[in-house]
SENU-53192 format. One line per 3 residues: number of its first residue (from 1); their letters; for each residue x, y, z of C-alpha. Coordinates in nm, 3 decimals. Each point is the difference from the previous one (the first is absolute). Layout:
! SENU-53192
NUM	a	X/Y/Z  ...
END
This chain:
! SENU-53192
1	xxx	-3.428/1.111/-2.793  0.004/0.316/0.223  0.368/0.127/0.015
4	xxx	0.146/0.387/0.059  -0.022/0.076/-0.382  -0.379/-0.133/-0.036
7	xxx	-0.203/-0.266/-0.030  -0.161/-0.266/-0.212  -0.302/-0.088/0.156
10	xxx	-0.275/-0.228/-0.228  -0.237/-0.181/0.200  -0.302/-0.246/-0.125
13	xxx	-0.363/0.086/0.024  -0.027/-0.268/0.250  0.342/-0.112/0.162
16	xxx	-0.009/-0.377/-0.051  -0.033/-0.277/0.304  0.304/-0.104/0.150
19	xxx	0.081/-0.249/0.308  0.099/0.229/0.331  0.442/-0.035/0.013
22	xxx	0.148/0.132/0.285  0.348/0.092/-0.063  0.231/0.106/0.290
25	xxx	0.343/0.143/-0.017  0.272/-0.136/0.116  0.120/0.310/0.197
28	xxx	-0.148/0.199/0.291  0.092/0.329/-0.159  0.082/0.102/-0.354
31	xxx	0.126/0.343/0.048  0.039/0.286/-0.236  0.254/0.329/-0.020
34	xxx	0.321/0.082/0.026  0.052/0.289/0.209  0.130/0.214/-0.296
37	xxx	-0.298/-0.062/-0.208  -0.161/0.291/0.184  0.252/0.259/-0.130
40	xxx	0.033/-0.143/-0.373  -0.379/-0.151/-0.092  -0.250/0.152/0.274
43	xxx	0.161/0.315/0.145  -0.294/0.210/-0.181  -0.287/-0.231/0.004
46	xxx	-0.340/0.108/0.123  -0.273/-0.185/0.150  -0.157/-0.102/-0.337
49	xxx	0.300/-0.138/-0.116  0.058/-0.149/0.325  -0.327/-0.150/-0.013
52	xxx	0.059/-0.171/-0.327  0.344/-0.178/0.167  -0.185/-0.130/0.293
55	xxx	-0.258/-0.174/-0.212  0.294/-0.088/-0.213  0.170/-0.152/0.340
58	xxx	-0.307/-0.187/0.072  -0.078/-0.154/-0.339  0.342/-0.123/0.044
61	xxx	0.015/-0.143/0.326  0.263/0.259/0.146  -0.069/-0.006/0.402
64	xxx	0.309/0.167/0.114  0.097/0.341/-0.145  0.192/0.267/0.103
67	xxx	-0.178/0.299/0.167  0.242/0.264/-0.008  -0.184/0.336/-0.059
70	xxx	-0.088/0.258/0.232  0.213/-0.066/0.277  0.156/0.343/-0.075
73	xxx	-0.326/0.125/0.224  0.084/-0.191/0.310  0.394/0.018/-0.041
76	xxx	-0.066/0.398/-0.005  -0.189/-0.049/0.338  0.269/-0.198/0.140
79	xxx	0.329/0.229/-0.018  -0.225/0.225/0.058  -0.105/-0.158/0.353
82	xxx	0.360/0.002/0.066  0.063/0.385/-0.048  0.100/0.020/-0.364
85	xxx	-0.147/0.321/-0.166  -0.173/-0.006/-0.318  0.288/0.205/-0.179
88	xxx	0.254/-0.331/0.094  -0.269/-0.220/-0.166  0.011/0.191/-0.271
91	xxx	0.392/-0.076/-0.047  -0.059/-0.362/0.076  -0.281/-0.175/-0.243
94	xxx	0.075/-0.044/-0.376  -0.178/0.108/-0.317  -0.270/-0.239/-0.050
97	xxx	0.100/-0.205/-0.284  0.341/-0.084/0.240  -0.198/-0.100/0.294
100	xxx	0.058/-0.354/0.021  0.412/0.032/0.055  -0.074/0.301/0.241
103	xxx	-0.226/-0.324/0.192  0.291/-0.220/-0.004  0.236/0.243/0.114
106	xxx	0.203/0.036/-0.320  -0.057/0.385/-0.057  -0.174/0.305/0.182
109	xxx	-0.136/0.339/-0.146  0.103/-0.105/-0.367  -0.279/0.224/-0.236
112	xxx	-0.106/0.142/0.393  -0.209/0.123/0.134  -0.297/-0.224/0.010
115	xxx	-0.323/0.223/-0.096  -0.253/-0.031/0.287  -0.289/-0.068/-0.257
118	xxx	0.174/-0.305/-0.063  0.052/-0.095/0.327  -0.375/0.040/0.080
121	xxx	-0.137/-0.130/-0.321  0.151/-0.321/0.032  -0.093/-0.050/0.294
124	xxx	-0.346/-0.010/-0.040  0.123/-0.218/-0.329  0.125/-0.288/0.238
127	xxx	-0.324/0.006/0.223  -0.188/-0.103/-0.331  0.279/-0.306/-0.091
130	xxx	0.032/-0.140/0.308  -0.377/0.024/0.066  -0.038/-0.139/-0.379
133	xxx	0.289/-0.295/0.066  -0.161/-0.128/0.369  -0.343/-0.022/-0.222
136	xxx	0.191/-0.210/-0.214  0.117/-0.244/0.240  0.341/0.159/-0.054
139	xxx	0.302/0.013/0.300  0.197/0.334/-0.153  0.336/0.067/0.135
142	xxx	0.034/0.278/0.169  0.311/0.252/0.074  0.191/-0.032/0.376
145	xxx	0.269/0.192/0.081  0.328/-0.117/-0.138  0.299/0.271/0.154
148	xxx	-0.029/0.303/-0.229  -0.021/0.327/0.181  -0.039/0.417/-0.080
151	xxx	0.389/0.147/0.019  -0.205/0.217/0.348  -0.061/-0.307/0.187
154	xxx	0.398/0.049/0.085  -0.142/0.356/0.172  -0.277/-0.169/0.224
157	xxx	0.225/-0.325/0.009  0.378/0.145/0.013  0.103/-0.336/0.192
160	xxx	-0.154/-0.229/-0.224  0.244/-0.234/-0.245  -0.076/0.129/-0.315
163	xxx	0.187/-0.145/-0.343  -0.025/0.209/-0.352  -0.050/-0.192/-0.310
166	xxx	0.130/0.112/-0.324  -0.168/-0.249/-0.249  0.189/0.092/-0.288
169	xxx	0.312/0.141/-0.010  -0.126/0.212/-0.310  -0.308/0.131/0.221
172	xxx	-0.072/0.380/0.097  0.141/0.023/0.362  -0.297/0.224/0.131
175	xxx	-0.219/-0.377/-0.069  0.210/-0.186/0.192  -0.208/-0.192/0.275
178	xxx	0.024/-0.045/0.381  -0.066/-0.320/0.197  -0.073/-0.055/0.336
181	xxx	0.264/-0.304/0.099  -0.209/-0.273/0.097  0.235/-0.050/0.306
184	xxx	-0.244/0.269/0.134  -0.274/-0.248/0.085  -0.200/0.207/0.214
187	xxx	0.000/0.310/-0.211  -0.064/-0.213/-0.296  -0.300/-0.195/0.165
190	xxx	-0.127/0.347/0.099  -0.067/0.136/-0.342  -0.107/-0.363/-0.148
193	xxx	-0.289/-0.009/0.241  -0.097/0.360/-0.040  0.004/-0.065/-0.357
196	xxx	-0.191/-0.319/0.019  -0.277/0.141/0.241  -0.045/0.299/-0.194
199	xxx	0.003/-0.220/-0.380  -0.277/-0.235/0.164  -0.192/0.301/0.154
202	xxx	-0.022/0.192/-0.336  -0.030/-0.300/-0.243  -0.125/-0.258/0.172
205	xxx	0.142/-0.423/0.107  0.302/-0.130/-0.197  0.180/-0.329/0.152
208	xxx	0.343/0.023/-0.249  0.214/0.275/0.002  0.305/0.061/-0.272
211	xxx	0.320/0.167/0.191  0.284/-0.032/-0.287  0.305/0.072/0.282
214	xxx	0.330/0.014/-0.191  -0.142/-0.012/-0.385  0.325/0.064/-0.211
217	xxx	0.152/0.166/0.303  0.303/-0.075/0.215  -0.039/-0.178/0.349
220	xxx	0.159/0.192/0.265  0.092/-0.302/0.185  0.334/-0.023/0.272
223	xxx	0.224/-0.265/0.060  -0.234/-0.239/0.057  -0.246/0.006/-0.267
226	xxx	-0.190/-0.313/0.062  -0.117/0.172/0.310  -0.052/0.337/-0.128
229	xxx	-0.220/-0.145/-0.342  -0.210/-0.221/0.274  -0.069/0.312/0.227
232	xxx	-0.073/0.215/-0.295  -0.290/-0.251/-0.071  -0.104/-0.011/0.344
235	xxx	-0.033/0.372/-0.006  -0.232/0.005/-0.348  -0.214/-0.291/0.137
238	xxx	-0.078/0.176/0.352  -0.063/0.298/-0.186  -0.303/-0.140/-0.193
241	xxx	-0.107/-0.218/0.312  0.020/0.365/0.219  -0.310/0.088/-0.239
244	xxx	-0.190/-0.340/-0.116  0.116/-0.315/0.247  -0.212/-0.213/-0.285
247	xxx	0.252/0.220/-0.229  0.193/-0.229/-0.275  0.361/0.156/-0.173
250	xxx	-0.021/-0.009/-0.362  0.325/0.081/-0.133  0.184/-0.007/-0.362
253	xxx	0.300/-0.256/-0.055  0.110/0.225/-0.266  0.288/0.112/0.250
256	xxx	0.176/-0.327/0.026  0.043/-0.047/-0.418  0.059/0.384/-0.042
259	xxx	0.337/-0.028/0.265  0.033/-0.396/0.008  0.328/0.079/0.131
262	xxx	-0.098/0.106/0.330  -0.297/-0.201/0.019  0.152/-0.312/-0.029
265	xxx	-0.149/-0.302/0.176  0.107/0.107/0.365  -0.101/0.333/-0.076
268	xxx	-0.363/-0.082/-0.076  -0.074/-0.259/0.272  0.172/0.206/0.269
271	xxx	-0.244/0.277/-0.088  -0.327/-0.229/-0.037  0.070/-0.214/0.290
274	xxx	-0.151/0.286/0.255  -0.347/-0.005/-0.197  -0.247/-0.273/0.085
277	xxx	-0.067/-0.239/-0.333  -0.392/0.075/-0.021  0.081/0.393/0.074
280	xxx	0.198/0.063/-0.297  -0.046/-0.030/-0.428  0.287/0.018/-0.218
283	xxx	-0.122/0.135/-0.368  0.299/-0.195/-0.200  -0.117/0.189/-0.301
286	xxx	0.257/0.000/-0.248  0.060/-0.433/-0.070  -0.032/0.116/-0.409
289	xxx	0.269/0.183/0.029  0.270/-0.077/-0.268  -0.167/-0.330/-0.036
292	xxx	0.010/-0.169/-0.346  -0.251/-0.183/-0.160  0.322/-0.257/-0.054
295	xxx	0.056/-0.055/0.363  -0.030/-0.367/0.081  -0.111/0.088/0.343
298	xxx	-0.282/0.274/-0.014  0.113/0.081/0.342  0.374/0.059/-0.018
301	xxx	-0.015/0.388/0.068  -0.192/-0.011/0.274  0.059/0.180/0.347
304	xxx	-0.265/-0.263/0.170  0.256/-0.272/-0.051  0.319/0.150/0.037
307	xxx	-0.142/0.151/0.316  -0.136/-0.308/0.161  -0.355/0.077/-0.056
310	xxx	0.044/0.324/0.260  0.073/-0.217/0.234  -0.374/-0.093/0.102
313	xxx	-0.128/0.325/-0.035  -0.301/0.018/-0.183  0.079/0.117/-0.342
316	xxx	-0.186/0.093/-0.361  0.151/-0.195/-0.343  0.013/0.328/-0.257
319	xxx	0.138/0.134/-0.280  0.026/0.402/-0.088  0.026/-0.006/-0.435
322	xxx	0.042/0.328/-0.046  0.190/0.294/0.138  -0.035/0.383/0.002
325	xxx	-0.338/-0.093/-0.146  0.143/-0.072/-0.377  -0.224/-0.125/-0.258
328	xxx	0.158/-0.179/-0.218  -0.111/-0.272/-0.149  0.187/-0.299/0.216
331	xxx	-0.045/-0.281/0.261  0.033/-0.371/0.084  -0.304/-0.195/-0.055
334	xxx	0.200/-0.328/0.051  0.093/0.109/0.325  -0.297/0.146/0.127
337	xxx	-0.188/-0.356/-0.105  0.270/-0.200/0.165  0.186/0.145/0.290
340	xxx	-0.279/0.034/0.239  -0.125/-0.393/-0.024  0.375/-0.100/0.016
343	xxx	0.003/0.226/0.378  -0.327/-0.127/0.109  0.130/-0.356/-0.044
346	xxx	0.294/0.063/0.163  0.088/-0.169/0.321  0.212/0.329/0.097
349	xxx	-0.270/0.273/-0.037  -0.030/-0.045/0.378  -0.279/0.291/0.076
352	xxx	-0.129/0.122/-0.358  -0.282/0.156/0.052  -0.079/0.138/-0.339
355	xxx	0.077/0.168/-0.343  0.066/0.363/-0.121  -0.051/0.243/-0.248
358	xxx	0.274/0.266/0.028  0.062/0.222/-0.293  0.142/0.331/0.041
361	xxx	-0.267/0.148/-0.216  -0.299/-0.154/-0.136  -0.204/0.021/-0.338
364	xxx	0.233/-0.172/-0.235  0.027/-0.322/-0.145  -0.380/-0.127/0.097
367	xxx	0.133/-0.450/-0.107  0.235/0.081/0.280  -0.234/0.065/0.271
370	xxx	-0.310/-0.209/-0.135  0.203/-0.316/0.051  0.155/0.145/0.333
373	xxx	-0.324/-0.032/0.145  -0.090/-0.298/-0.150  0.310/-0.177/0.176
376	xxx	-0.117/0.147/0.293  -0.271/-0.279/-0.011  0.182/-0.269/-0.132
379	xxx	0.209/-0.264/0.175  0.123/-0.159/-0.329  0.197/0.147/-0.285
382	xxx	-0.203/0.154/-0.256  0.004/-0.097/-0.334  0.073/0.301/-0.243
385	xxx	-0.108/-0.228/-0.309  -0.383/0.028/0.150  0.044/0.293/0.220
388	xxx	0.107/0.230/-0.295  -0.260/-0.053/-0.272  -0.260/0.014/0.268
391	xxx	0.094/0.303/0.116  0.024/0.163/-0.421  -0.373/-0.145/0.024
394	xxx	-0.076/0.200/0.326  0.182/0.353/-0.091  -0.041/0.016/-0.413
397	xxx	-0.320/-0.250/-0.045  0.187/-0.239/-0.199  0.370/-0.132/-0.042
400	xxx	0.045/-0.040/-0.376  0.247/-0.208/-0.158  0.270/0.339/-0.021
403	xxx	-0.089/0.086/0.354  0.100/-0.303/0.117  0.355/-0.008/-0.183
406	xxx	-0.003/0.373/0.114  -0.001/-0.123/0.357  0.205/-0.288/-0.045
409	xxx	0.278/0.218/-0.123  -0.077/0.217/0.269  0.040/-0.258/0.286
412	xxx	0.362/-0.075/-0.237  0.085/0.338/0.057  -0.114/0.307/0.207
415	xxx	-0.223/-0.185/0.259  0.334/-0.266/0.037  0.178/0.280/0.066
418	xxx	0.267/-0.062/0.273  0.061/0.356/0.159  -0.227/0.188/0.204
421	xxx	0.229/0.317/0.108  -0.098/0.345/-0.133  -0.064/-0.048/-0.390
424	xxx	0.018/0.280/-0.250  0.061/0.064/-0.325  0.318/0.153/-0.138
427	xxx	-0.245/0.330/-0.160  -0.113/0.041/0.399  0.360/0.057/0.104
430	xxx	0.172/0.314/0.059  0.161/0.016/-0.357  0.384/-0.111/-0.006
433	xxx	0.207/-0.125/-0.278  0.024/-0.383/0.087  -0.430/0.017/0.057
436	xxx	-0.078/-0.370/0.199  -0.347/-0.165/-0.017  -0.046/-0.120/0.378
439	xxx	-0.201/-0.349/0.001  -0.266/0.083/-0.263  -0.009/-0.288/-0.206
442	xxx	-0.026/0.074/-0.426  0.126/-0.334/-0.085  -0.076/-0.166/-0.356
445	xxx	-0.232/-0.221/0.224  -0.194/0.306/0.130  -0.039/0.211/-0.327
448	xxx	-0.146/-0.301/-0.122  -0.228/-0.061/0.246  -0.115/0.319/-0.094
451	xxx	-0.054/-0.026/-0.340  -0.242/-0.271/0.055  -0.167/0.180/0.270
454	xxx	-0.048/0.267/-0.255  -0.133/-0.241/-0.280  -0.331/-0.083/0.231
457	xxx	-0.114/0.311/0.024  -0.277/0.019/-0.302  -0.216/-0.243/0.212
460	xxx	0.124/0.154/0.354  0.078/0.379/-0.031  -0.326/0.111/0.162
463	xxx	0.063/-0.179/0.288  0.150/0.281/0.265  0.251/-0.263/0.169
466	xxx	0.158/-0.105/-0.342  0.044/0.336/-0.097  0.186/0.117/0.347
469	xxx	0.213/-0.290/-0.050  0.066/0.050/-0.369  0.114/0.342/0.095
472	xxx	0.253/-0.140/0.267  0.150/-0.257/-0.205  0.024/0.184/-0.301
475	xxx	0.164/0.279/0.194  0.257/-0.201/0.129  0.092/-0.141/-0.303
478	xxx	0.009/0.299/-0.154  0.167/0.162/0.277  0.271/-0.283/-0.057
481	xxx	0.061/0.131/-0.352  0.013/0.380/0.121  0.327/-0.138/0.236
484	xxx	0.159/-0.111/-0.298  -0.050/0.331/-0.180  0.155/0.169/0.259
487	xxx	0.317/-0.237/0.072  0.051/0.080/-0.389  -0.035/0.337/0.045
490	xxx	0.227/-0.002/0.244  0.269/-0.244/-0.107  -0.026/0.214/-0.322
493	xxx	0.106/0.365/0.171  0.323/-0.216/0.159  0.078/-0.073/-0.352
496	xxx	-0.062/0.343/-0.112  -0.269/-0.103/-0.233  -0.243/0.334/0.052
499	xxx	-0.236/-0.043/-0.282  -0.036/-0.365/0.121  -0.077/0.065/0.349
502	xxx	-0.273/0.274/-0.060  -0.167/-0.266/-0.206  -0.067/-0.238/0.269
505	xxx	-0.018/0.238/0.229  -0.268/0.148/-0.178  -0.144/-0.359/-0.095
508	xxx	-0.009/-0.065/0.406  -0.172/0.332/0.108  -0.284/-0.017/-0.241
511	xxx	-0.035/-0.358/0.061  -0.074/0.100/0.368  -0.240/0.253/-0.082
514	xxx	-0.240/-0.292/-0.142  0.070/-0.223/0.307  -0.126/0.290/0.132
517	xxx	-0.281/0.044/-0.188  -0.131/-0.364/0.004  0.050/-0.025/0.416
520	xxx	-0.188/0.351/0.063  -0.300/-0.244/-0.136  0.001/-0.134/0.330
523	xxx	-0.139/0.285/0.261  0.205/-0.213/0.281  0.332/0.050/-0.172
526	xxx	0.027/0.356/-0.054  0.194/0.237/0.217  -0.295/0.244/0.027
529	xxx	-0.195/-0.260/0.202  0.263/-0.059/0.270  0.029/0.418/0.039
532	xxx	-0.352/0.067/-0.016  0.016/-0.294/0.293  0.225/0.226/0.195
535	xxx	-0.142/0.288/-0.063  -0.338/-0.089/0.177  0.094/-0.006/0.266
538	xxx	0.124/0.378/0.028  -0.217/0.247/0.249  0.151/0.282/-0.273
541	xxx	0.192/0.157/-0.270  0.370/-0.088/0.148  -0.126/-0.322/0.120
544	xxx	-0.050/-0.083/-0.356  0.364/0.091/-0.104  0.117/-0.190/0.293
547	xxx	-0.180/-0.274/-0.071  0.088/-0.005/-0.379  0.403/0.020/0.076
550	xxx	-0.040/-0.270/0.283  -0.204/-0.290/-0.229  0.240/0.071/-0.292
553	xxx	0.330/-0.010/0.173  -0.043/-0.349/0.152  -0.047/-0.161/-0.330
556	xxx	0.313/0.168/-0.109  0.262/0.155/0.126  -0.068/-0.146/0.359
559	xxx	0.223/0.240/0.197  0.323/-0.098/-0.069  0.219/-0.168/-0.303
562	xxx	0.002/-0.346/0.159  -0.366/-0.026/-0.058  -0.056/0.190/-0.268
565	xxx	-0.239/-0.136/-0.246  -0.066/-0.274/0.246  -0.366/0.066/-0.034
568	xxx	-0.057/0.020/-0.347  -0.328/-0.083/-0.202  -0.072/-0.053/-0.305
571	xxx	-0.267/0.291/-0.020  -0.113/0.228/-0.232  0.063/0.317/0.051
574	xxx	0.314/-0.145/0.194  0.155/-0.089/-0.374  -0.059/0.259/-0.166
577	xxx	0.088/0.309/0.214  0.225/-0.134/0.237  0.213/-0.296/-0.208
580	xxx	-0.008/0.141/-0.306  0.083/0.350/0.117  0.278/-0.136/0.215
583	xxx	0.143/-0.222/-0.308  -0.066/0.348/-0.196  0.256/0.243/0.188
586	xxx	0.249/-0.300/-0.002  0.039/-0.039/-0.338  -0.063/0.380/-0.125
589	xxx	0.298/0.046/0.230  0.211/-0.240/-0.153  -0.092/0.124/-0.296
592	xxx	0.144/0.360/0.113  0.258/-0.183/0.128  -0.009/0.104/0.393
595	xxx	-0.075/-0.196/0.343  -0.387/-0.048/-0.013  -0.157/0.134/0.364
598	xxx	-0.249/-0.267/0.086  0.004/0.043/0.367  -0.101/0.376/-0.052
601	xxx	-0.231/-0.095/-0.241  -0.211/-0.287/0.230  0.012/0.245/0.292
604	xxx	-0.179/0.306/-0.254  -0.244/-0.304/-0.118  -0.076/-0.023/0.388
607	xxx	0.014/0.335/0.122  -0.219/0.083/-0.336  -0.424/-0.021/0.016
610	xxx	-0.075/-0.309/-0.198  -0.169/0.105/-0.360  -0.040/-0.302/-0.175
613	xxx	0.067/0.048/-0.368  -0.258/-0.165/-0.249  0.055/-0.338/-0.089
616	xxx	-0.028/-0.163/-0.319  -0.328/-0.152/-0.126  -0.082/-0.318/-0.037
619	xxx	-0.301/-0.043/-0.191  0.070/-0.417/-0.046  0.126/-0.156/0.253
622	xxx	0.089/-0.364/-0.184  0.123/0.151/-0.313  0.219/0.246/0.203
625	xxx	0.191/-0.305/0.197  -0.009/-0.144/-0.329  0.159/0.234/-0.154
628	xxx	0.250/0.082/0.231  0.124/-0.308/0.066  0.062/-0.014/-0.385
631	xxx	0.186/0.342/-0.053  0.212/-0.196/0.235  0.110/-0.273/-0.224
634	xxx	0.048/0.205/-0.210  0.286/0.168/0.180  0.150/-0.366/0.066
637	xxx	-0.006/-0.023/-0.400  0.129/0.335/-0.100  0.278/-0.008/0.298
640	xxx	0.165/-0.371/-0.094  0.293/0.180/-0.164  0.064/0.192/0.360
643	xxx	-0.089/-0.212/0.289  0.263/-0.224/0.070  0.190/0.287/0.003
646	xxx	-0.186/0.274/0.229  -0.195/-0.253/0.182  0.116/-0.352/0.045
649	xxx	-0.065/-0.234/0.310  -0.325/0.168/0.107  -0.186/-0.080/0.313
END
């Protein structure tokens, strides 16, 4: 098994005969990346680390990803082929960790201005992919233009139909974005081929280009919207063909689930009637979305077939598992092994063309993606009963008797688990006084699962991939037990039980400080790696600081309260002085009895150089879990007499 956190790799002497198999998968492409996964899991990755993906791609069978950096370069060129100075630019282009929603057209100049020694650096980065993916047999999909345009193109255009776009109400104004109305077909055609022509000059031949027109945006459609939507595709398509006449749309049907009010049947085929069938790819990559393992039909939340298959269009079976790059412990094996044999035998998948991989961010929950890729060569339902001891064998070397009731119970619980939206924990919340657990399951099921889990570790604790996952699962569950300290905590200052309240608050912080501990044994879960990351790529000094405020606001306050926290890991370094400290001024003010000032606080965490502070040591990593997991019984035993009370219904 080669996977993101490591590999088990134990080959023979002499590999033993075998009769040749050809096996052939059922699907032209099986594409890879959601568009966001370059601003929450590879924003910061260098060409080593972008190496090791590509062979990861390839030992996978992944031929379609998403190319999306360095376009930066060439967009730079562009506006500035049309007149726009270099000092507009720099009020245009994000930070780099926001990047992706400046792409789409959601935000502009957010964490601005874009450092030139990134803009340069990666693009000599995306010469070495896309030179790497073609010698893989790969077909990466490219950017296009899709309508967003510098607040100055209104000086060299001042005629042009231009519409602003607040995404959020809740946004800063000054990053509110500008888009050239598609009704403006020549115009828009214009600066699609430039962009094109210039792309292919610098980086060489792509075929499929992504233009995400209208992602969580309003349409600015007139009375007769039918029309307008099919003109507006026009516009897109003859924009890519003004560059690459062999040029094929690639384009995200995230829009039509996100506002499925709008895009209602009508909606959808007005606007893909315009676009020939074999010049077009849907990526429907969110069909797991608030799917239950329960669900008699496996494909009952899907777009596909509430959306009459796109109408012909050529179109990509997906699912997205995780969003703002959260890793928790969760998916839907059930699902994954079902849903895509169910749509390949379908009579109504009309132009499928293949299956996708679309996370928001990456390197989390490694079952999840090794039997994504595995249904990516399988017509036929896979059978979890074989697949799942087979695959202990591959990553641990062996599937004892408790690792196989540890995964059993898992496939009962976290990996059944029915929602896919952003998942946190109630300790990686902004601290209130009702604090809510968002999807992370700590059922009976799941702290079970990991107390067998736990029990094989004499015979499998120096294996590398048993030990990352013992330190995920026993986090969670732990990090289960932490929520109820703090609900108690809480419940207990309502009832003006002080003495109470500091006890579980106090139980809860120094809990965290060992989940800490035990995930800083893993170098890619620690905070330190994700600045250090960022901080590479700085030419100097400020860069650094930049840098350093840029990687670390994404994963937590975003930019505004609606997303706050939306990114948030489970990380050392993360835990301890960001979540604990946060939990920290919250109750030390109720304990002083005054409004706790959490929003000033984040922003001076931001605004602040990042000094990690030491964490604790672990000098056994099994007895550690071990005993964590039973100072947390104990709790359950010594807190009987108080539970119903302070904590009740918990989920």
């Amino acid at each position: 098994m080669v996977c993101w956190s490591g590999r088990r790799v134990s080959l023979p002497v002499r590999l033993p005969d075998r009769s040749e198999r050809k096996v052939v998968s059922p699907y032209r492409f099986v594409q890879y990346y959601n568009v966001c996964t370059y601003g929450y899991t590879t924003a910061f990755w260098d060409w080593n680390r972008w190496e090791r993906e590509l062979d990861w791609m390839a030992l996978h069978g992944i031929n379609m990803p998403l190319a999306m950096e360095g376009q930066e370069a060439i967009w730079q060129r562009v506006w500035k082929s049309f007149g726009i100075t270099q000092a507009e630019l720099d009020r245009y282009f994000t930070g780099p960790a926001y990047l992706p929603w400046h792409r789409m057209g959601n935000i502009d100049y957010y964490e601005g201005p874009l450092p030139q020694g990134w803009i340069d650096q990666k693009c000599t980065l995306q010469k070495k992919i896309m030179d790497r993916m073609r010698e893989l047999g790969m077909c990466p999909v490219v950017p296009a233009f899709a309508g967003s345009v510098p607040e100055a193109f209104k000086r060299i255009h001042p005629q042009a139909r231009l519409f602003t776009e607040l995404w959020s109400s809740e946004m800063p104004r000054q990053s509110k974005s500008l888009i050239l109305h598609p009704g403006e077909t020549d115009l828009y055609c214009e600066i699609g081929e430039r962009f094109i022509l210039e792309y292919r000059k610098e980086f060489g031949p792509a075929h499929y280009y992504l233009a995400d027109t209208f992602n969580e945006m309003s349409v600015p459609v007139g009375p007769q919207p039918e029309q307008d939507l099919a003109r507006f595709a026009s516009t897109v398509y003859r924009s890519i063909q003004a560059g690459d006449p062999d040029g094929v749309w690639v384009m995200q049907g995230w829009l039509f689930r996100n506002d499925p009010n709008f895009w209602n049947n009508r909606a959808i085929a007005a606007f893909l009637s315009s676009v020939p069938n074999e010049r077009m790819v849907i990526l429907d990559y969110s069909n797991d979305f608030n799917a239950s393992q329960k669900d008699a039909d496996p494909t009952s939340h899907n777009e596909w077939k509430d959306h009459e298959s796109f109408f012909g269009k050529q179109w990509i079976n997906g699912m997205i598992h995780t969003f703002g790059g959260n890793n928790n412990v969760k998916g839907n094996l059930a699902l994954i092994t079902s849903q895509p044999a169910v749509v390949l035998a379908s009579p109504k998948r009309k132009n499928l063309v293949g299956w996708g991989m679309d996370p928001e961010g990456t390197e989390n929950n490694e079952v999840v993606y090794e039997l994504m890729t595995d249904i990516g060569w399988s017509e036929q339902k896979i059978d979890l009963d074989d697949w799942i001891p087979a695959y202990c064998r591959a990553r641990y070397g062996d599937c004892p008797s408790a690792i196989a009731e540890a995964w059993r119970l898992l496939r009962a619980s976290a990996y059944s688990w029915h929602s896919t939206w952003n998942t946190r924990h109630a300790w990686q919340s902004r601290p209130s006084l009702e604090p809510q657990s968002v999807g992370v399951d700590t059922t009976p099921e799941f702290h079970q699962a990991v107390e067998r889990f736990v029990e094989s570790g004499g015979s499998l604790q120096s294996n590398v991939l048993y030990r990352n996952d013992l330190i995920e699962l026993v986090t969670q569950s732990i990090g289960g037990r932490v929520d109820e300290q703090l609900i108690k905590a809480c419940r207990a200052h309502k009832a003006q039980l002080g003495e109470l309240r500091d006890k579980c608050a106090k139980r809860a912080l120094d809990m965290l400080l060992r989940v800490d501990a035990l995930m800083n044994q893993r170098p890619d879960r620690r905070l330190e790696t994700w600045i250090s990351a960022a901080q590479n790529w700085a030419v100097g000094d400020d860069d650094k600081s930049y840098y350093d405020r840029d990687c670390r606001r994404l994963i937590t306050y975003w930019g505004w309260p609606e997303l706050n926290d939306y990114g948030s890991r489970v990380w050392s370094g993360l835990i301890r002085d960001y979540y604990v400290g946060r939990w920290r001024v919250f109750f030390e003010a109720l304990q002083a009895r005054r409004h706790p000032s959490l929003e000033i606080w984040e922003e001076g965490w931001l605004l602040s150089p990042y000094v990690a502070s030491t964490p604790l040591l672990v000098s056994d990593l099994l007895a550690e879990a071990r005993s964590m997991l039973a100072e947390c019984q104990r709790w359950d035993s010594k807190d009987s007499m108080t539970s119903s009370v302070l904590l009740g219904p918990f989920s």
